[in-house]
C-alpha positions as CSV (number, residue, x, y, z in Angstrom):
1,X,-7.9,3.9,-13.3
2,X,-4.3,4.8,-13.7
3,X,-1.2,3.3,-11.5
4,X,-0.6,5.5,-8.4
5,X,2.6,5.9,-6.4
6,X,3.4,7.1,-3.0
7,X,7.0,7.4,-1.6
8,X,8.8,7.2,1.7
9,X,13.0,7.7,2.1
10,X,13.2,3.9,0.7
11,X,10.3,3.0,-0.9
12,X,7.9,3.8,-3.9
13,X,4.5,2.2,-3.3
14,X,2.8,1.3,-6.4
15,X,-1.2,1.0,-6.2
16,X,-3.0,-0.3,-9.7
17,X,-6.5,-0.1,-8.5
18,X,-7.7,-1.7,-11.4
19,X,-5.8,-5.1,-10.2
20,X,-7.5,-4.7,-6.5
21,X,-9.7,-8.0,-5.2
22,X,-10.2,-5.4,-1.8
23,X,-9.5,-8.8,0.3
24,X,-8.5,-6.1,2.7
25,X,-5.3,-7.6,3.6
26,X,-3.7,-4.1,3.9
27,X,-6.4,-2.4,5.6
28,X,-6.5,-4.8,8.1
29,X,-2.6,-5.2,8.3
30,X,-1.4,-1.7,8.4
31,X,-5.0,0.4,9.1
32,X,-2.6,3.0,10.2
33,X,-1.1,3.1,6.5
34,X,-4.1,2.2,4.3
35,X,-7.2,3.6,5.3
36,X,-9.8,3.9,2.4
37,X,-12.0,6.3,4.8
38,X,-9.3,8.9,4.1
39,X,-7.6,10.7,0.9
40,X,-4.9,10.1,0.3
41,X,-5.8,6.2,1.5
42,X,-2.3,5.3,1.5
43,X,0.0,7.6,3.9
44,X,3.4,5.4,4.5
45,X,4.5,8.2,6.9
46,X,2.6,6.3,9.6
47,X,4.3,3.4,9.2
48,X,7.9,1.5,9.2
49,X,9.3,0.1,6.4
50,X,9.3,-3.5,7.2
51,X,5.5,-3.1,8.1
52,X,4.9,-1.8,4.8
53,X,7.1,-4.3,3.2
54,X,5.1,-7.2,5.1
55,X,1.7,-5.8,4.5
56,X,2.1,-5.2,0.8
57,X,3.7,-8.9,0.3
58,X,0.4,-9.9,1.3
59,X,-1.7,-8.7,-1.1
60,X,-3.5,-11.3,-3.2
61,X,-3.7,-9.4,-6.2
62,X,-0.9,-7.8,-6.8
63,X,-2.9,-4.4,-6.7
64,X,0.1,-3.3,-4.6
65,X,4.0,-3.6,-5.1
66,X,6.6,-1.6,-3.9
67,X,10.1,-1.2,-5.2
68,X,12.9,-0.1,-2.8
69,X,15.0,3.0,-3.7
């Protein structure tokens, strides 16, 4: 599956879902940002930046990077 990216005001979120271990770390970290229940799963509108930020630095697999703007 191909690299997906969803944007705020200072961030692009980058999602390779082929890289996810789903070790959750997100969905538990930021359930009002990643929610796989819902499409799109990712909407960083419902969260801060540093929440983001922290969330995605967690993920184990890389799956999930973000580069600031």
């Amino acid at each position: 599956m191909a690299e997906k990216t969803y944007e705020t005001e200072s961030l692009v979120i980058h999602w390779k879902p082929d890289l996810c271990q789903h070790a959750a770390k997100c969905v538990k970290g930021a359930p009002d940002v990643f929610d796989v229940s819902r499409k799109p799963w990712i909407m960083p509108e419902n969260g801060t930046t540093e929440e983001i930020k922290a969330v995605i630095d967690q993920c184990p697999s890389g799956a999930l990077t973000y580069t600031e703007k």
